[in-house]
Structure formats: structure tokens, C-alpha cells
C-alpha positions as CSV (number, residue, x, y, z in Angstrom):
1,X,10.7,21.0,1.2
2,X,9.0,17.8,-0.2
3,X,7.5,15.3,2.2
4,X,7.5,11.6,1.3
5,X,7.3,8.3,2.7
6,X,9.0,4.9,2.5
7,X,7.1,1.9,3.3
8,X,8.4,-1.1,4.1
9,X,7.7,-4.7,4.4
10,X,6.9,-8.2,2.4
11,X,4.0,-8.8,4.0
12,X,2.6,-5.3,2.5
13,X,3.7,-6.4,-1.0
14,X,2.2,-9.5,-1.0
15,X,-0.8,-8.3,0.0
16,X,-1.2,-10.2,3.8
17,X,-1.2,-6.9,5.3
18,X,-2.7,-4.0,4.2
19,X,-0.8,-0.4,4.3
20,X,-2.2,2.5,7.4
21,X,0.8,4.6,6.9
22,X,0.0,6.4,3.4
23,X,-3.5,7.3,4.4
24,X,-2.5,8.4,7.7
25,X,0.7,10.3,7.0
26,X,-1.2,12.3,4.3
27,X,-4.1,13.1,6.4
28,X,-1.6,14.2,9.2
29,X,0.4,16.7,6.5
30,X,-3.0,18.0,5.3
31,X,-3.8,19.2,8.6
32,X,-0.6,21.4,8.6
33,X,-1.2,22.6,4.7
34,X,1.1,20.3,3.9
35,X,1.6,17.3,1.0
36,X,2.7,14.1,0.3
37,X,5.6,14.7,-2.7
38,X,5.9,10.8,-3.3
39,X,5.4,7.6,-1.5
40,X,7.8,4.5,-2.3
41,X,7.3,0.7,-1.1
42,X,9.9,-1.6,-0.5
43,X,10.3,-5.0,0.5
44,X,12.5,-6.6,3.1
45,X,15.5,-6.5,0.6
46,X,18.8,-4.4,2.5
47,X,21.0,-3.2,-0.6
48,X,17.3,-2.0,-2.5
49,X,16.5,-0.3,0.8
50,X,20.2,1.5,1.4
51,X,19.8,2.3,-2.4
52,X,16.6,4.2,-1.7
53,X,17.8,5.9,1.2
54,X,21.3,6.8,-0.4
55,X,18.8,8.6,-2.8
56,X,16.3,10.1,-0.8
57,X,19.2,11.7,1.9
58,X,21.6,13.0,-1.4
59,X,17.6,14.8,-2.5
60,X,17.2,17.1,0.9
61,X,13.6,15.2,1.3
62,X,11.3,15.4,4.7
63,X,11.3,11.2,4.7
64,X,8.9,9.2,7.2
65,X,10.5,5.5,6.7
66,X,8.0,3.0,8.6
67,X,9.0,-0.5,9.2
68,X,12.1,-2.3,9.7
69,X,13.8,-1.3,13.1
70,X,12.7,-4.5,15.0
71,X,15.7,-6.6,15.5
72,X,14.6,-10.1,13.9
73,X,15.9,-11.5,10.6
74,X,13.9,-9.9,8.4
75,X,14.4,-6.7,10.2
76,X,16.9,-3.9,7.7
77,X,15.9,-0.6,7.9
78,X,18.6,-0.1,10.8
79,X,21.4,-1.8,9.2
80,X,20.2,-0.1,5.5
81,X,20.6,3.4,7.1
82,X,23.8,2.8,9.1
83,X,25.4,1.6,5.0
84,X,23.5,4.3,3.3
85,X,24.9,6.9,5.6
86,X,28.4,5.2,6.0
87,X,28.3,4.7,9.8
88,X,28.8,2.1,11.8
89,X,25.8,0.6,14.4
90,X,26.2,1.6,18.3
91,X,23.9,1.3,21.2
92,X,22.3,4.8,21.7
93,X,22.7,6.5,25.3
94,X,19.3,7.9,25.0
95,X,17.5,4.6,23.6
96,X,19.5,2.8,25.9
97,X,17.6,4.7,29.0
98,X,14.4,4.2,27.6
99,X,14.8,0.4,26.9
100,X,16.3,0.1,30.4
101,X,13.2,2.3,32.0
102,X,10.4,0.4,30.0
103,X,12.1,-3.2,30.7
104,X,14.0,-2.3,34.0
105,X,15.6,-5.9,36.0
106,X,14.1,-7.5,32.7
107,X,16.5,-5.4,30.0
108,X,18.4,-8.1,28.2
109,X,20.9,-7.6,25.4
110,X,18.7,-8.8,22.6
111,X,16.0,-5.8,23.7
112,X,19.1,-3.8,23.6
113,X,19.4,-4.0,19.9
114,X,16.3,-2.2,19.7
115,X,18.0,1.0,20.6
116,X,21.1,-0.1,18.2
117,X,21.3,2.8,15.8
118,X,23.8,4.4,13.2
119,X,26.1,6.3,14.8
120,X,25.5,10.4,15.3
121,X,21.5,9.8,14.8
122,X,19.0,11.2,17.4
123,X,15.6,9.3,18.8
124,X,12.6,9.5,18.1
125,X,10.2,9.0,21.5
126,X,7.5,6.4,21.3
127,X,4.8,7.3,23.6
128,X,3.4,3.4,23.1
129,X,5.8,1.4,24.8
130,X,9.1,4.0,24.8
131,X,11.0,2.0,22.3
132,X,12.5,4.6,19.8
133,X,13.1,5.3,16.6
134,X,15.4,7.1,15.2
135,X,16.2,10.1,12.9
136,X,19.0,12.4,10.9
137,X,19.5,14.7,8.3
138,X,15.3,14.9,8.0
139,X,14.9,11.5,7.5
140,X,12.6,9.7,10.3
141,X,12.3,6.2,11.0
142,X,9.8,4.9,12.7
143,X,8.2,1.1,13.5
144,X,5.6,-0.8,11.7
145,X,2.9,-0.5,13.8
146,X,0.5,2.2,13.1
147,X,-0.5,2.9,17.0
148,X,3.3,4.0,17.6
149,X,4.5,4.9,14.0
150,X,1.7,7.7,13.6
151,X,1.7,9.7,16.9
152,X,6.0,9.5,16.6
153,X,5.2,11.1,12.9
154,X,2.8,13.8,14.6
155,X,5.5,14.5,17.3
156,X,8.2,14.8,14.7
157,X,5.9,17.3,12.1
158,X,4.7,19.2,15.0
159,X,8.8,19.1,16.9
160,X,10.7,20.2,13.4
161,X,8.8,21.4,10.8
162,X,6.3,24.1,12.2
163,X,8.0,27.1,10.3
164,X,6.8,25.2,6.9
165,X,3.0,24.6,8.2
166,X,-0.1,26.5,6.6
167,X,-3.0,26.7,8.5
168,X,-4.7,28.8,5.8
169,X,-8.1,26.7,4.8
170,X,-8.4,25.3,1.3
171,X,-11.1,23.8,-0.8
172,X,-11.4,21.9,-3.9
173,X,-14.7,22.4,-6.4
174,X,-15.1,20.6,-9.5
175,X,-17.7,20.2,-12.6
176,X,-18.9,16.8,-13.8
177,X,-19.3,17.6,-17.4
178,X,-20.8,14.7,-19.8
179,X,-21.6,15.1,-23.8
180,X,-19.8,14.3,-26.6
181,X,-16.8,17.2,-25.9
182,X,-16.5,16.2,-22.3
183,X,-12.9,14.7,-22.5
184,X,-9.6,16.0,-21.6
185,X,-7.8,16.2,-25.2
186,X,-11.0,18.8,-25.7
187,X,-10.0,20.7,-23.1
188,X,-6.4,20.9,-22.9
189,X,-6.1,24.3,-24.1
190,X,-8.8,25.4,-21.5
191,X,-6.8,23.7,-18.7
192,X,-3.7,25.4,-19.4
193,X,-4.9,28.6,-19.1
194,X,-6.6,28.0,-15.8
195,X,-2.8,27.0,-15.2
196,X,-1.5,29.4,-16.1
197,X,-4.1,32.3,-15.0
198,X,-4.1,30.5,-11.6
199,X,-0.7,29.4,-10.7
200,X,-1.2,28.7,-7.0
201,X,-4.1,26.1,-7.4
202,X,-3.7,22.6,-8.3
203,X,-6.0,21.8,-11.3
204,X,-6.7,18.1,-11.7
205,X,-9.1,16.4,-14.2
206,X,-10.9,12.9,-13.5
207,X,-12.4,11.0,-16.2
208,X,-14.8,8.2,-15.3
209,X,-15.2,5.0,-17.0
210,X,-18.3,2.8,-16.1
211,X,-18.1,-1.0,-15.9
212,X,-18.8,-1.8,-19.6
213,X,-16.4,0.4,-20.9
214,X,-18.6,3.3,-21.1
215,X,-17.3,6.8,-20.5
216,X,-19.4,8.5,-17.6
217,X,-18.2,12.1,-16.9
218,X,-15.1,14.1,-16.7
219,X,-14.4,15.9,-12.9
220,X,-12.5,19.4,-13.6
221,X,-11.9,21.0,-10.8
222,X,-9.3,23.2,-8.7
223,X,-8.2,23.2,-5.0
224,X,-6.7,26.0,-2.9
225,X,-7.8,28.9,-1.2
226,X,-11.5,29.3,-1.5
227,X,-11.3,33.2,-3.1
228,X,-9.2,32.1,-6.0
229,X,-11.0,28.4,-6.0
230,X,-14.1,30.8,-6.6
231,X,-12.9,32.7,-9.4
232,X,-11.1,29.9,-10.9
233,X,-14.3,28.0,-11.2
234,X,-15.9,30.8,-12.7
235,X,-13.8,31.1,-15.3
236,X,-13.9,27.3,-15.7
237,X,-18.0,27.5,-15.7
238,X,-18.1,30.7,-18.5
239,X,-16.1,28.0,-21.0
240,X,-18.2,25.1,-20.5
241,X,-21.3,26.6,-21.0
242,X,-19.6,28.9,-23.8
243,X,-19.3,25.1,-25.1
244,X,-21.9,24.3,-24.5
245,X,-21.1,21.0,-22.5
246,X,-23.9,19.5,-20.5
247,X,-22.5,20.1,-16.4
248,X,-23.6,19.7,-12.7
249,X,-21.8,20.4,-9.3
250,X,-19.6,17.7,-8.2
251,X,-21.6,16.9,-5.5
């Protein structure tokens, strides 16, 4: 399964707020052997956001959607999932009974909307302040603010998708390589036979550019399990120096 994110918000696009969730999200997935397939941003705009998540529900994806399920103006992500599933928006029992036990003689009808979901979706518990989120057919939506959004992401990995974990260790190691041959078109065929010899590592190839201009190095590298990294690199190592390209450990 492929796990993504939507992110959402103005105040990320223009810049006045910097994104947590990206960073976060992929750190939490790497710790289960897991990967971020694709990340998308949005602004506060309903028909681009019900577009997405038409998209990303018809695709099968794991998607964390953060930001949005407030219940001010320039709150969609509710209303965008309720049109891009083709439900209509009712109180949830379940959301209900949390808003109710976190605000108690002081529930009012307007905190109420926060637990106003599309119909036939479950919550999501917030261990901050117990206002939910919500989720259905793998898609997860949770609120802007890292402090709840994060541990309701953790609960939901760790809650559903267990059975896809893999605690198995990996490692990447890579080669610097500088000279006159030390750029990718040169080694193309080289990297398509690590490829191909190695199919369950993920090559990837770094060049550098300094500040004037000035090509620095090329990283090559591999990550997975650290046997196959090892042999991987080996092969990798007897071409270079077969090369003879100048190289050093990546430190």
C-alpha cells in the first residue's frame, strides 16, 4: 500500500507558517519500515480539495490529511470529504460524547460542529484535548496542530496497519566520487545494473553544486538491508576504482 499525505492550509503556502507534518509523518513511517509514496499541499480552496480526495480514495492510498476540520470559515476539509465521498454531514454519536465529556455544562452547538462529520465515517481519538478526527476507506483526517495531529497519526499506524510494518534494520552507504567522470550520464549504465543486480535496494545518486556554479561531488549510494547494502557497495566500489574515479566514504 502507498502512504501519503495531504497538507493543508494558506498560511503554509504563503509561507507564514512553516509545515511539521511532512517531517514528522515520514519519521513516524520509517520507524515501522515504512515510506512516504507522495506528499501534496493544498490551500484552503473546497472544490481543489474534494478533487484531491476524489482521487486519492478512487487510488486505494494510506492518506494522513492534516488541517481543515476546525469549524471557522476557512475551515473545508470536513465539507470536501462529505462531497468527495457523496454523503451528507451529521453529528457523530462517538464525537458527540467526547465533545460533551471534554466541554460538559459548557458544550454548545457551535463546539458541536467539531464532531460534524460525513456520514458512515469513524473517529479518530485525540489524546490532546479529545476532539476527533475522523477516518474512512484508509483515509485519516486529522487537525492542524502538530501536538494532536502526530500522536492521532501514531495511534492510527500502530491501530490499522501493523500487518504492513517492517521492523527489519536498514542502512544507506554512499561514495562521494569527484574527477572529471564523476557525473551521472557517466554512470548510467553502472547504475542500472546495480538496479537491476539489486532489485530490493533503493539506489539514489546526489550531485552537488557549490555556490559559484562549481560541480563538487557526486553521492552514489544504496539503502536497505545492511548484507545486500554491503555487497551492493562492493560492487559499486570495484567499478569506480576500475575507473579510476577519485572517491571517499560519505561520511
Amino acid at each position: 500500500m502507498n502512504f501519503a499525505a495531504i497538507i493543508l492550509g494558506d498560511e503554509i503556502l504563503s509561507g507564514k507558517r512553516a509545515d511539521r507534518h511532512f517531517a514528522k509523518l515520514a519519521e513516524l513511517l520509517a520507524a515501522r519500515g515504512l515510506r512516504l509514496a507522495w506528499v501534496e499541499y493544498l490551500g484552503d480552496e473546497r472544490p481543489r480539495i474534494a478533487a484531491t480526495l476524489r482521487r486519492s480514495l478512487a487510488a486505494g492510498d494510506v492518506v494522513f490529511c492534516f488541517g481543515g476540520i476546525g469549524n471557522t470559515p476557512d475551515d473545508h476539509t470536513r465539507q470536501a470529504a462529505a462531497e468527495a465521498l457523496g454523503v451528507d454531514l451529521v453529528l457523530h454519536p462517538e464525537a458527540e460524547r467526547e465533545i460533551r465529556s471534554r466541554f460538559g455544562a459548557e458544550t454548545t452547538d457551535v463546539r458541536l460542529l467539531l464532531g460534524t462529520f460525513p456520514r458512515g465515517v469513524d473517529i479518530i481519538p485525540n489524546p490532546f484535548n479529545r476532539i476527533p478526527g475522523f477516518r474512512v476507506r484508509d483515509h485519516h483526517f486529522l487537525p492542524g496542530f502538530p501536538q494532536m495531529a502526530h500522536p492521532m497519526a501514531e495511534w492510527a499506524l500502530d491501530t490499522f496497519y501493523a500487518h504492513l510494518f517492517d521492523r527489519q534494520p536498514t542502512v544507506d552507504k554512499a561514495l562521494l566520487l569527484t574527477g572529471a567522470n564523476a557525473y551521472e550520464s557517466a554512470l548510467l549504465d553502472l547504475m542500472e545494473r546495480i538496479v537491476a543486480d539489486f532489485p530490493t535496494l533503493r539506489l539514489f545518486s546526489l550531485p552537488s553544486i557549490a555556490e559559484d556554479g562549481q560541480r563538487r561531488h557526486l553521492e552514489l549510494g544504496v539503502e536497505g538491508d545492511p548484507a545486500t547494502v554491503d555487497r551492493a557497495m562492493a560492487a559499486i566500489l570495484r567499478e569506480v576504482e576500475r575507473r579510476g574515479l577519485n572517491w571517499q566514504w560519505r561520511p
